[in-house]
Structures are given as C-alpha cells and as structure tokens.
C-alpha positions in Angstrom: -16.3 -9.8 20.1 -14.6 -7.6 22.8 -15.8 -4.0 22.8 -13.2 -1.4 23.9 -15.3 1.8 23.2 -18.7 0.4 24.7 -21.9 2.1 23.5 -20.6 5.9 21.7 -22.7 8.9 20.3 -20.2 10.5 18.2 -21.3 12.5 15.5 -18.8 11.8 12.7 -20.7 13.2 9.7 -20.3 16.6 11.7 -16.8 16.5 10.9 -17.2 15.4 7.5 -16.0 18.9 6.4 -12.3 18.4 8.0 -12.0 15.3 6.8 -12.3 16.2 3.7 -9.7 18.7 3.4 -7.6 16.4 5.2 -8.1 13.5 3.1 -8.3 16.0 0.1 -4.4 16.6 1.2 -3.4 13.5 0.8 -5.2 12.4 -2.0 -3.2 15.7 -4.1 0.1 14.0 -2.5 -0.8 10.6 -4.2 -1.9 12.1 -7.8 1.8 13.9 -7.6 3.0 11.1 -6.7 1.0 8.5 -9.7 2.5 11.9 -12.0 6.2 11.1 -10.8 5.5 7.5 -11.4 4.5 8.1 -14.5 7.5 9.9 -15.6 9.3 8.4 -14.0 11.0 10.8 -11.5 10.2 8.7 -8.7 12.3 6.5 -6.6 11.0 3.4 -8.7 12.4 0.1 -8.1 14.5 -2.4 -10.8 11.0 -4.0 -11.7 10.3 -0.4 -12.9 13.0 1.4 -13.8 15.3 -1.4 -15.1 18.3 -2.9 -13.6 20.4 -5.7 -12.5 19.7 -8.3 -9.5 23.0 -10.9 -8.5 22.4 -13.1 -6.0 25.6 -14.7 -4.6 25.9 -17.9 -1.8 29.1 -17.7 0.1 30.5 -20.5 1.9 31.1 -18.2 5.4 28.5 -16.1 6.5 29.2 -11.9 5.1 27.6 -9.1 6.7 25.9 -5.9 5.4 28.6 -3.8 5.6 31.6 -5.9 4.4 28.9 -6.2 1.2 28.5 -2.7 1.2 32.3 -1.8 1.5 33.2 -4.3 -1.4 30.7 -2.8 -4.0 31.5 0.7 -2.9 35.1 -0.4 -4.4 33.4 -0.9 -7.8 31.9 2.5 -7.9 28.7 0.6 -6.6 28.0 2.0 -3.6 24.4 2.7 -4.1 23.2 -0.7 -4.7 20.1 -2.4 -2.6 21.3 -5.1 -0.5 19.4 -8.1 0.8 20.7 -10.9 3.6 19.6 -14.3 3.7 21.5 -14.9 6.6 21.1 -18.9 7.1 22.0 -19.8 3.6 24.5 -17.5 3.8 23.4 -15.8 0.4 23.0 -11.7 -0.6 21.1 -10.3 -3.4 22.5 -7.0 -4.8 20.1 -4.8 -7.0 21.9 -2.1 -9.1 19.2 0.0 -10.6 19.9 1.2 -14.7 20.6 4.6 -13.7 23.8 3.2 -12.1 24.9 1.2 -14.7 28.2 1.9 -17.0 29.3 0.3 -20.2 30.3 -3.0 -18.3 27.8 -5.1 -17.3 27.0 -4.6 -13.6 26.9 -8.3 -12.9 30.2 -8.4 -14.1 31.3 -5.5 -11.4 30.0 -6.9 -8.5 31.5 -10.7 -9.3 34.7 -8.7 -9.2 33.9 -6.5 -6.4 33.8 -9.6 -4.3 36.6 -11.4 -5.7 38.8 -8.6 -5.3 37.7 -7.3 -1.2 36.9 -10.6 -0.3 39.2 -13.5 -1.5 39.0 -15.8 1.3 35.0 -16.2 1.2 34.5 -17.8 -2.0 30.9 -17.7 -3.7 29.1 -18.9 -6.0 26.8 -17.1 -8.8 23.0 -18.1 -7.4 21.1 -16.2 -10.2 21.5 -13.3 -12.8 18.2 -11.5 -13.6 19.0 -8.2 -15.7 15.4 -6.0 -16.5 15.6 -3.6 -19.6 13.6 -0.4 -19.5 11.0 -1.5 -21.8 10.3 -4.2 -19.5 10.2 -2.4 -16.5 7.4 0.2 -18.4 5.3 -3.0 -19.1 5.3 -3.9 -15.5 4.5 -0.2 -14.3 1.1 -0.6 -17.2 0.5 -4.1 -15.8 0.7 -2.8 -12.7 -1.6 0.2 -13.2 -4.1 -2.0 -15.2 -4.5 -4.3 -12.3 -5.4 -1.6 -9.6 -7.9 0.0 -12.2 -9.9 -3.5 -12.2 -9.6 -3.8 -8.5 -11.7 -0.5 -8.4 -14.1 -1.5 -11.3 -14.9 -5.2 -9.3 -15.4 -3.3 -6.1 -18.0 -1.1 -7.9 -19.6 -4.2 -9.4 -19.7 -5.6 -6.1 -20.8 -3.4 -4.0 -23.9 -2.0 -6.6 -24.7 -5.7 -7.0 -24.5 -6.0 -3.1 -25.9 -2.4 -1.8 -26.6 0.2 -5.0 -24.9 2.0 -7.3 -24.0 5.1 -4.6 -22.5 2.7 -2.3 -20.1 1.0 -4.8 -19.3 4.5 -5.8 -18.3 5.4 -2.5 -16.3 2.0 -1.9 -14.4 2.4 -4.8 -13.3 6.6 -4.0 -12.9 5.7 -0.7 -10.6 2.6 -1.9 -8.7 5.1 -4.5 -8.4 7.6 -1.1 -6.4 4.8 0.5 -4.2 3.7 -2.4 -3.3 7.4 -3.3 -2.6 8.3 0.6 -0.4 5.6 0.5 1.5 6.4 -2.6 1.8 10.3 -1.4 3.3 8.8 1.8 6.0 6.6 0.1 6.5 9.6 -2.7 7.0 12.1 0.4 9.3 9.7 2.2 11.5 9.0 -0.7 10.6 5.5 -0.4 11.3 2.9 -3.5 8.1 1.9 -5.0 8.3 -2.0 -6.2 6.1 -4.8 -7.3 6.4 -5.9 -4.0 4.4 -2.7 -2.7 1.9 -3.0 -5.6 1.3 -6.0 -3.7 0.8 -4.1 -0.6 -1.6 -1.9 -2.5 -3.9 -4.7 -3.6 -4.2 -6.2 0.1 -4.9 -2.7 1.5 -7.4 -2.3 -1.2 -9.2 -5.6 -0.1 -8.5 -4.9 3.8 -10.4 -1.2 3.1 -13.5 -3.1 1.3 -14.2 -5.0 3.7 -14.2 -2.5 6.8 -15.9 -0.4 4.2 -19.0 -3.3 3.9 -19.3 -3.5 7.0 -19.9 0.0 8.3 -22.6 -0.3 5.0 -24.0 -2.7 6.0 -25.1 -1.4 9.5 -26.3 1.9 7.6 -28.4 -0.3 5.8 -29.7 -2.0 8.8 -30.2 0.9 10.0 -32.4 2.9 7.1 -35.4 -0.4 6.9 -36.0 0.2 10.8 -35.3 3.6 11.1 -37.0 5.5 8.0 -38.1 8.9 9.7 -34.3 9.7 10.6 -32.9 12.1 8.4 -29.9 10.4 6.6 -27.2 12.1 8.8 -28.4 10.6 11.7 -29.0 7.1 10.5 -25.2 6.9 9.1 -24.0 8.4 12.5 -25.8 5.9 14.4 -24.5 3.0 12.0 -20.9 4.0 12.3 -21.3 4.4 16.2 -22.8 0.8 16.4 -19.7 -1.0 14.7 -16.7 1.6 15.4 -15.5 -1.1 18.3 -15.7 -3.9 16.4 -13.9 -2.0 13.5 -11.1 -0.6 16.0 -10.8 -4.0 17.2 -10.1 -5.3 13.9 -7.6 -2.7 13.0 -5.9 -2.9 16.1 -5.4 -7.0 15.7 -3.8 -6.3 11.8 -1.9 -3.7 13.5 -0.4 -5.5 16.3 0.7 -7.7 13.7 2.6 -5.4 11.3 4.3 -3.2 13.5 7.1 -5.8 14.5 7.1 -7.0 10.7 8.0 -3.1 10.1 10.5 -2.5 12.5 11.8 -5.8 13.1 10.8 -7.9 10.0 13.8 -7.1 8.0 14.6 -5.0 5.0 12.7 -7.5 2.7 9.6 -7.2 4.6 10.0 -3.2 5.7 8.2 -1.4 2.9 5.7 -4.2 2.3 4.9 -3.8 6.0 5.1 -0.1 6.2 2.7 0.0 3.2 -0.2 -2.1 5.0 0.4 -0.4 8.1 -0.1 3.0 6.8 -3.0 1.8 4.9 -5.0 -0.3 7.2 -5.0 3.1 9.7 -6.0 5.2 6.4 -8.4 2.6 5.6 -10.3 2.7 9.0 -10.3 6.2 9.0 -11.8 6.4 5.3 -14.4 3.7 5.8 -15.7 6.3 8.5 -15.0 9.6 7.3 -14.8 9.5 3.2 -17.0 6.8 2.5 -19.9 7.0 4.9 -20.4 10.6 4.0 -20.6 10.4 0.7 -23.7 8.9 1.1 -24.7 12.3 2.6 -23.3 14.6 -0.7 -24.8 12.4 -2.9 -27.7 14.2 -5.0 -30.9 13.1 -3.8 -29.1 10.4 -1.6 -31.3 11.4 1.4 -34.5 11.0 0.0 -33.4 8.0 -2.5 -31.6 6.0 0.6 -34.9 6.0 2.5 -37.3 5.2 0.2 -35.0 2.2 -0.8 -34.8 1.4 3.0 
C-alpha cells in the first residue's frame, strides 16, 4: 500500500470540539433540507414531484440548443434535457408544475414538428408520473435509507459492540444529511438517481468507518493503560494514509465523471464526490469521537479490550 503521509502524531480527538460544530452545520442544512423534501418545496425531480419524460430518436443528429429553442416555442422552456448523441435520441422531462391542460407529451411532439420539420423523429417512449406516484417513491425512497442505517447498526454491534454501530450509523446519517444540505443549498434537483448516490456513499462511509475501528480495536487489547483518547488517536494516525489513499483513488475517479461525464452522470457524480470527502472526514472526526462522549465508554472500551 503506498503511504503518502508516512508515520503522523496528530491528535485528532483534540479537535473533536470544531468538528462538531462544523459537522453540526451541516447536519442542520440536511434536516432543512429532508423538511423541504418532505413538503415538498424542494427542487424534487419527475420521479418525485410528478411529470412527463418523451424520449424522441431523430434521423440527423439535434443539438441542445436547437432542443431547447423548439420547446421554448411551446411555452416549454424549462424542461430537463438529455443527449444521446450516437443514437441520435433526446429525452425531455417536463416536471407537473409546468404542465397545462394539454398533455405535455403532446406539446413537445408539436414543438418539434413545428421548429424542426426537416429532422423527422420518431416517439421512443412516453412515461407520464402522477403525484401520488411520485409520493410513493419519495416513502420508498426514505424507507430504504432508514434500513441502510438499522443493517449498519446490526453489523457493526454484531462485528464491534453496540457503541460502535451507534457511531457507524450517526456518522453514516452525518454524511447523507451533509450531502442533502449541499444539494438543498445548491438548488440542485434531487432524483432517484441521487438516492442511488446516497446508498453508495452510505456503503463507501461504512467501510472507511470499519476500518479506522478496527485499528482502535487493535489498539485497546495491546494497549489497555492508555486512556481512551490516546488509543483512538493513535488508531486513526496508524491508518489515515491508507484511508487518504483510498479516497484520493475514488476521487480521481469522479471528478472527470463530474465535470466531464455529462449531464446524466453530473449530479450522480457530484453526489459521491461530495460524500466520499464528507465520509473520510466523518470516519475520523464524528465517528471515532463518539467513542470518547459515550457514557462510560472509557472505562467500558478497556475492559472489553
């Protein structure tokens, strides 16, 4: 394993107390923004809101704009846009919101008939999503996160103890929420697509999360006349290049699939990039130290080690 840091005495839990008013920040940012959600004042996506999705296959190829300048005819200027370039195809998502007494399929067909009439197309698909349906989703979707959090509980008290899977699991919450706030802030649509986003990032933050307890644990059966502080500092000193290392590889990955992956791929990116950085940083500096606030967890962690 390459080690960029070499051996480091930091003492981490010494900052515990800024880190938790910073992660407390962000954490306030994503319970606004689960409230919006909720109520739906939030820029929510058609698999949440409700809406129309027409994807059309033209037999030239039809740029963004030209797209964009045809709807706007129809009064549908606000519509998402997708390209597939190489099939020549665009799928245009109206939200309900947008939507008149005519159906919006309807509208675009025309809006592309009428602005384009040399580059005929054909009707790929039609998928139209009620309200009702799009509330289903947004409980489906909310029910699946909650048992992400009870199985990482279960695992890690099966694995470790009950503390530690405790910890796992707010620490896992911190990550989802900061990532939520940061979409909320930005304005940016939230879709099935970055509920997706949020299930990986909460199996990415696990994982880093076992890791830097499983050193502590090392750490407490050799070392049991360290106060608790001390062992967890040493622990997170003794893996923090082998976890930068890791976050650095996922990173080098996503930030060309942000910025140059396309609009499919540019929240679904921008989702695990923001999380896998707010996943390192909570592994170190929300979970570890809860070890430390726990009541009793000094005495308790080093009897058990």
């Amino acid at each position: 394993m390459l080690e960029i840091l070499g051996k480091t005495n930091i003492d981490f839990m010494g900052k515990r107390r800024i880190a938790f008013v910073f992660s407390g920040i962000m954490m306030l940012l994503g319970l606004l923004a689960m409230v919006q959600i909720s109520r739906g004042a939030a820029n929510l996506g058609i698999d949440f809101s409700g809406g129309t999705a027409v994807l059309l296959k033209f037999d030239q190829p039809i740029r963004i704009d030209e797209a964009r300048k045809a709807l706007e005819s129809q009064g549908l200027g606000n519509a998402e846009l997708q390209e597939f370039a190489e099939e020549n195809k665009i799928l245009i998502r109206v939200k309900a919101a947008t939507t008149i007494e005519e159906k919006v399929a309807d509208r675009v067909i025309s809006a592309f008939s009428k602005e384009m009439p040399n580059n005929r197309f054909v009707v790929d698909s039609t998928t139209e999503i009620g309200p009702t349906i799009g509330r289903k989703l947004q409980q489906d979707a909310l029910i699946a996160v909650l048992i992400s959090f009870v199985g990482i509980i279960l695992y890690i008290a099966a694995r470790f103890e009950l503390r530690f899977g405790v910890a796992a699991a707010i620490a896992t919450f911190h990550d989802v929420l900061a990532v939520l706030g940061a979409f909320y802030v930005l304005d940016k649509e939230i879709t099935l697509l970055v509920v997706t986003a949020l299930l990986t990032l909460a199996g990415y933050s696990l994982t880093d999360t076992v890791v830097v307890f499983d050193r502590i644990r090392e750490n407490l059966r050799v070392r049991r006349r360290d106060d608790i502080v001390t062992v967890i500092n040493n622990g997170i000193n003794q893996v923090l290049s082998r976890t930068i290392v890791t976050s650095l590889t996922v990173v080098l990955v996503l930030i060309p699939l942000t910025f140059a992956g396309g609009e499919v791929l540019h929240d679904f990116s921008l989702a695990l990039l923001w999380g896998v950085i707010v996943g390192t940083y909570s592994s170190i500096f929300v979970a570890s130290p809860l070890l430390v606030i726990w009541p009793s967890g000094q005495g308790r962690l080093l009897r058990r080690g």
